[in-house]
Structure formats: C-alpha cells, structure tokens
FIDRENKOL-429112 format. One record per residue (C-alpha): residue in one letter; y, z, x; residue number from 1. Coordinates in nm, 3 decimals. Layout:
<volums>
("A",(Y,Z,X),NUM)
...
</volums>
This chain:
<volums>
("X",(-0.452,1.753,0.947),1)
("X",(-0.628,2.025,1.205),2)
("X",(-0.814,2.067,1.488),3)
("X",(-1.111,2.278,1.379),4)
("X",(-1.320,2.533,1.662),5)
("X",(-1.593,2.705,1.602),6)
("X",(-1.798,2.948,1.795),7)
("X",(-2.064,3.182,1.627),8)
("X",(-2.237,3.371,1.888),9)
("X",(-2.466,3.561,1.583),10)
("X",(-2.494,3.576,1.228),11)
("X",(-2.742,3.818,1.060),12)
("X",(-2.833,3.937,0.742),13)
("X",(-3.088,4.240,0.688),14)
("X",(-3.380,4.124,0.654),15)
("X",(-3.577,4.128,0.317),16)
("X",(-3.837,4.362,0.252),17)
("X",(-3.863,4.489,0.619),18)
("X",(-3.703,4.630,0.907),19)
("X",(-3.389,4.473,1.103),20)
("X",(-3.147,4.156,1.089),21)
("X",(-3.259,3.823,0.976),22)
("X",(-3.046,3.549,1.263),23)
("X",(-2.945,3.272,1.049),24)
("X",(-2.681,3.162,1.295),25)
("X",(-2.688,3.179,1.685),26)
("X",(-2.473,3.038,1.993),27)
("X",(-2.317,2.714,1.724),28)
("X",(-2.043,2.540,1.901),29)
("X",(-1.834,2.267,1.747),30)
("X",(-1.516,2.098,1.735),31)
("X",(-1.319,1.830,1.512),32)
("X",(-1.069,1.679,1.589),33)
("X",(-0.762,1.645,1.340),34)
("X",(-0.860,1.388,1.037),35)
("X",(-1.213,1.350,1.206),36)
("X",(-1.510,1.335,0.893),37)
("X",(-1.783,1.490,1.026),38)
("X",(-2.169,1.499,0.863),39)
("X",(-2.368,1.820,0.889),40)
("X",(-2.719,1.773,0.891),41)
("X",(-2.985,2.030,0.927),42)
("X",(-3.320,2.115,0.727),43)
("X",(-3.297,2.311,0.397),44)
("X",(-3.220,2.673,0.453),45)
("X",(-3.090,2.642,0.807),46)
("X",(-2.744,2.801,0.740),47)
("X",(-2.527,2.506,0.655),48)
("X",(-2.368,2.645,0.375),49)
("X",(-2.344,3.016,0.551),50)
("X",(-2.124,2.798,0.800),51)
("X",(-1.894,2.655,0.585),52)
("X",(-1.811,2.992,0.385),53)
("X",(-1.724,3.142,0.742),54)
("X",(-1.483,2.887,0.831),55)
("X",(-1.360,2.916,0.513),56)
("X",(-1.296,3.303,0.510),57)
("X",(-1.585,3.398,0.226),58)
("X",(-1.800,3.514,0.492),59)
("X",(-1.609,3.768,0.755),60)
("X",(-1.924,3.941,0.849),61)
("X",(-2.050,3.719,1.164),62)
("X",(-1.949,3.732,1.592),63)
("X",(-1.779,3.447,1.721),64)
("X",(-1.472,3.280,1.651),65)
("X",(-1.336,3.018,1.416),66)
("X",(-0.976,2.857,1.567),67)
("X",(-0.823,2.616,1.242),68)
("X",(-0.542,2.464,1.441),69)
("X",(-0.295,2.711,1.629),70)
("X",(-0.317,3.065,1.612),71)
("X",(0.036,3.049,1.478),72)
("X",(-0.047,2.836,1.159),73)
("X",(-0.269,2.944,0.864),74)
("X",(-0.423,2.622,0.734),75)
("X",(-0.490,2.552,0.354),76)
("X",(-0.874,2.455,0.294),77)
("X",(-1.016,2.279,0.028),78)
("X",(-1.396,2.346,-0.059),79)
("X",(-1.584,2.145,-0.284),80)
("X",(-1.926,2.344,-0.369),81)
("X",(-2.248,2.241,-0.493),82)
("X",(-2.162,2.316,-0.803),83)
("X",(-1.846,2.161,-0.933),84)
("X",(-1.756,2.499,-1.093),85)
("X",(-1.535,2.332,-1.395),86)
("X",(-1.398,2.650,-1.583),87)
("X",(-1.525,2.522,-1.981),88)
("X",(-1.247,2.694,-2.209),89)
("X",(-1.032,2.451,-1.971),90)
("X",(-0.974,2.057,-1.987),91)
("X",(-1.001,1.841,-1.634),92)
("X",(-0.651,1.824,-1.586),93)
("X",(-0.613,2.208,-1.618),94)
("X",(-0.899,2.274,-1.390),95)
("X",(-0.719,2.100,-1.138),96)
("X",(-0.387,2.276,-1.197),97)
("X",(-0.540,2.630,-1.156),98)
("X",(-0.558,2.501,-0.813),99)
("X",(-0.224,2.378,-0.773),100)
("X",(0.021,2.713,-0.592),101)
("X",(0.365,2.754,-0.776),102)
("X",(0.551,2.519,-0.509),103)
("X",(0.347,2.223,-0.589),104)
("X",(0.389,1.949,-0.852),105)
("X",(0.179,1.892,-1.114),106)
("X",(0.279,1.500,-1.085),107)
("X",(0.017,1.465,-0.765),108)
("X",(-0.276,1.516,-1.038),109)
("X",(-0.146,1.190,-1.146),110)
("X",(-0.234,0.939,-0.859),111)
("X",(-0.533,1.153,-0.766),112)
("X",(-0.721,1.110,-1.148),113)
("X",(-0.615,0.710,-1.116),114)
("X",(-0.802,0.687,-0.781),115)
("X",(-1.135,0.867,-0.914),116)
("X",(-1.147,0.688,-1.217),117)
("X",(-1.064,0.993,-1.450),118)
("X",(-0.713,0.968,-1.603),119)
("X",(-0.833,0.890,-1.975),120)
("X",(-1.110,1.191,-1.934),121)
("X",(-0.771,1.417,-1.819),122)
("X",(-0.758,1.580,-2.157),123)
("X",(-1.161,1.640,-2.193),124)
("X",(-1.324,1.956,-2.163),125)
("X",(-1.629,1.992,-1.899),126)
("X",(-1.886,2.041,-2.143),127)
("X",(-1.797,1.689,-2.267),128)
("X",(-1.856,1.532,-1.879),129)
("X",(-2.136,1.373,-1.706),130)
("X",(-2.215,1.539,-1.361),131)
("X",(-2.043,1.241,-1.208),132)
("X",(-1.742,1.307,-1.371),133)
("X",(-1.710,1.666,-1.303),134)
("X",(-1.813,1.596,-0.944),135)
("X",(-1.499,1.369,-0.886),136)
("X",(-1.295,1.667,-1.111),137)
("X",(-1.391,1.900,-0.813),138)
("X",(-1.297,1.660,-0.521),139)
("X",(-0.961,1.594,-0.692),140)
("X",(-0.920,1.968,-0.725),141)
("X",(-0.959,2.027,-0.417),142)
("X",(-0.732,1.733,-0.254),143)
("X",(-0.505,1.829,-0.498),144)
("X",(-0.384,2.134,-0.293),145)
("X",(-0.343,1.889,0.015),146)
("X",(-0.579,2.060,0.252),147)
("X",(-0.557,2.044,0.622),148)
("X",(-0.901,2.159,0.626),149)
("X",(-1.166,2.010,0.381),150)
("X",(-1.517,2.212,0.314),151)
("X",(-1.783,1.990,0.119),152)
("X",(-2.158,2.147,0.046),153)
("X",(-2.350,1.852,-0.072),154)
("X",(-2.128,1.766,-0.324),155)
("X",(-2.337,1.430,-0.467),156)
("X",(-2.672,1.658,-0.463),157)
("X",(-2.880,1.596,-0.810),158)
("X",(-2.713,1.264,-0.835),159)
("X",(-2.915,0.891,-0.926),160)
("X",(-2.826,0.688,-0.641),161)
("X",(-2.614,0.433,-0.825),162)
("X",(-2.399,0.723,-0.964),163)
("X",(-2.418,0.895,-0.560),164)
("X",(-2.302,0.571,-0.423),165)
("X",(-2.004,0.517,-0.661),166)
("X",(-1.868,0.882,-0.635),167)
("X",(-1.907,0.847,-0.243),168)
("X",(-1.671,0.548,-0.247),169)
("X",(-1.442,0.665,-0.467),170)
("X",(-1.402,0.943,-0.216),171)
("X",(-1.360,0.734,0.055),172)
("X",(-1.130,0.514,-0.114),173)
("X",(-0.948,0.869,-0.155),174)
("X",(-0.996,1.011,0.226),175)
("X",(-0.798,0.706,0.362),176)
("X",(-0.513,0.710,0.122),177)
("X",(-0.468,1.120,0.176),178)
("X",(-0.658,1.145,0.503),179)
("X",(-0.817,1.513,0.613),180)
("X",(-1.029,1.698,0.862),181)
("X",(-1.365,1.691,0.659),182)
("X",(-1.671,1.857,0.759),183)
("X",(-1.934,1.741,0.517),184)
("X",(-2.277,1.916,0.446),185)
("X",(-2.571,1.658,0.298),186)
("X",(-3.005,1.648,0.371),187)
("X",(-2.890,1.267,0.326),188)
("X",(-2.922,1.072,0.657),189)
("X",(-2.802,0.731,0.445),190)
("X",(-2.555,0.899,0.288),191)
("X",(-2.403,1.042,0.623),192)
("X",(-2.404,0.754,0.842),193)
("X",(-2.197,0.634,0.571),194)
("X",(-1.941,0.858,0.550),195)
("X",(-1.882,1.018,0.878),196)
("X",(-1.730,0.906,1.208),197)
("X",(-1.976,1.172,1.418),198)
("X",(-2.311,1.302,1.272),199)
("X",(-2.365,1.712,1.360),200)
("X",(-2.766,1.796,1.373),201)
("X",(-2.855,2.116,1.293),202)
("X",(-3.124,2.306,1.415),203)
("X",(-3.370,2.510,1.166),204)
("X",(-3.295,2.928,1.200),205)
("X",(-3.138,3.031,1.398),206)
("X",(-2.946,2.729,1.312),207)
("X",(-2.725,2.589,1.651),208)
("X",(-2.621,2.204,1.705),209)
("X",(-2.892,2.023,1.824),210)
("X",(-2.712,1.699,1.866),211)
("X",(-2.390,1.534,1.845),212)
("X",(-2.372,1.124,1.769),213)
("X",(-2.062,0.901,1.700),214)
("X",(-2.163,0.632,1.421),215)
("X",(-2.053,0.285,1.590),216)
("X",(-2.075,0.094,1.247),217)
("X",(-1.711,0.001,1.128),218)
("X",(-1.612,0.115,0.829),219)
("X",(-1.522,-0.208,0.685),220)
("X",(-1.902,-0.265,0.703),221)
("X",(-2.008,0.090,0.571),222)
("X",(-2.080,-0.109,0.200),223)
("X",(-2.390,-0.296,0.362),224)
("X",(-2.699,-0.081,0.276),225)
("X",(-2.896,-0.302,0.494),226)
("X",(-2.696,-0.278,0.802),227)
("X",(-2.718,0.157,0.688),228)
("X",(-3.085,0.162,0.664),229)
("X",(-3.086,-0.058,1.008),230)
("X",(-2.877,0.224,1.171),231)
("X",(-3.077,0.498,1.020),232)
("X",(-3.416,0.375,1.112),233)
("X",(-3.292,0.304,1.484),234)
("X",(-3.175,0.647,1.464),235)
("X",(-3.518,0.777,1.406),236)
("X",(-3.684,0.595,1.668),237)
("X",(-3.422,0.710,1.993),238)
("X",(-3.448,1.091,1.802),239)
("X",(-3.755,1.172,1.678),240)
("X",(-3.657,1.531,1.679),241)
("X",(-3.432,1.451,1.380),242)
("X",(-3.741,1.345,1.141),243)
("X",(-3.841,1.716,1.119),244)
("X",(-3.464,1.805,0.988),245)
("X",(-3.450,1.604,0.649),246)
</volums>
C-alpha cells in the first residue's frame, strides 16, 4: 500500500477552435494515505479522469507534482477504465493474464475469479458476457497485478442499480481481503458514501478540491440504503454547494 501526493499547479490543453490554453486543472492538492479508499466527485467534464491518467503516467504534459510513496520506490498501479477494455479474440482468464508480469503466478487468478463470482465464465470469451461480468473481469485484472496504487474511472457507469450494487460489493468484499490505496472516480453521491472512507469534491474547470469529508458510517452498516440516503440527504443540507456538482 502507498501514500499518494498530488499537486497540479496547471493543466491546459489548446483550446478548440480559438486562440490559447483551455485550464482544465489548477492549484489541486490531495493526499491518501496508504490503503485509504477515497471517492472523487466533481460535475461531468471537470477533469476527473484527466487526473487519474496523470497520476497514472498517461498524461506527462501538466505542472505540479505527483509523489506515489518514496521517491526511491516506483509503485505498480492498477486502473480500471470506463470501459472494461476485454481484448475479444481472448477468454476472461487470458485477459487477466496479459496483465500478469513474468514473475507472477497465474494461480492468484484463481482466488480472485472465486471472489467476483466468475470462475465457471473463466473460459468464456467477452463477446459472450454481460457488462456486469466484464466489469468484475476488469477489477480482477487489475488486482491481479497487486497494485499499491489503484485508479478506478466510474467503473459501474451504465449499470441497473441492482447489477451496480452487486458488483460494488463484490468489490468490497475484494478491497478488504487484498486491501489498496484506491482513489475512485463516480457522479454517484450514494454510491460513494458507500464505498469510501473520505469523499474528495471537485470543483467544475478549472477543476481544484472544493471539499474534503470523512464518511462516519461504519462499514459494517454500509448495506443499509436507508441509513445511505439518510447520510446523503444530510449531506446536501450542511453543503449546498455540492448539489450543483452531480
């Protein structure tokens, strides 16, 4: 597990169809503390996904600094994307191995498909897969390289609830048996508060934190939609600033 700190100072991208720099990022500051799961939330287009491929190396091109750990340590990162990007001429189990460097067993696929439900689809090939199912493919993929760093971009987005709900547990159920440092990107306020121990809110761009809050809900009562919805609505009423961000 890692300490993760971030400073972006500026982020730009030429802007489109006139003159000068679009700012999608400017003066973020964060930190996470090792096996912390943090919840990103922010307003559609803010930059949330921008910020996760610069901590995760995609994106080079911005001023600040991104500390994973100590400067002496290069940190493996998992990054489960939007899209599950299942490669189709390959079955579940082989998408997962791709993953996998030379030094590490194939035998922790094995544990990993039993906890996400997915051991007798092992041998199926994506096109044969609900979006559930290739969903819970990705997050095994990318535990399966035993991350000290863990990247998710709305990874339940386009799910039914029921389906949302079950995937979400299973990955819990997964998180505390391998724990991680997870930063977590959803538009999901429900969906948030039950997953993370601190919720991140982002501003619109030029996207910076706008506020930091520690969920006080245990997790052992994280199943109770009613005590959720409680939270969330109290939420709304001490922050109204956080109405305009979902």
């Amino acid at each position: 597990m890692t300490d993760i700190r971030i400073r972006i100072d500026s982020k730009t991208y030429p802007a489109i169809g006139q003159a000068g720099q679009y700012q999608a990022i400017a003066n973020l500051g964060l930190s996470l503390r090792a096996g912390e799961f943090v919840c990103l939330v922010g307003p559609s287009g803010c930059g949330k996904t921008t910020l996760l491929n610069i901590i995760a190396g995609l994106d080079p091109d911005y001023d600040g600094e991104i500390m994973l750990g100590s400067l002496h340590t290069s940190p493996k990162i998992g990054y489960v994307f939007q899209n599950p990007r299942l490669l189709p001429w390959r079955t579940v189990r082989e998408n997962i191995e791709l993953a996998l460097g030379s030094h590490q067993s194939p035998e922790l696929i094995d544990p990993l498909l039993e906890t996400m439900q997915l051991t007798r689809a092992q041998h199926v090939y994506p096109e044969r897969l609900s979006l559930g199912m290739s969903r819970r493919v990705a997050i095994i993929r990318a535990f399966a390289v035993d991350p000290d760093v863990l990247l998710m971009d709305e990874p339940f987005v386009s799910l039914d609830a029921p389906t949302a709900r079950q995937v979400r547990d299973l990955l819990l159920k997964l998180w505390r048996q391998r724990p991680h440092t997870v930063l977590f990107v959803t538009h999901d306020l429900r969906e948030a508060i039950a997953l993370a121990d601190r919720l991140v809110f982002l501003s619109s761009s030029p996207m910076h934190v706008l506020s930091e809050i520690t969920v006080p809900i245990a997790r052992e009562e994280r199943h109770n939609e009613t005590l959720i919805e409680s939270y969330r609505q109290q939420l709304m009423k001490d922050h109204p600033e956080i109405r305009q961000l979902l």
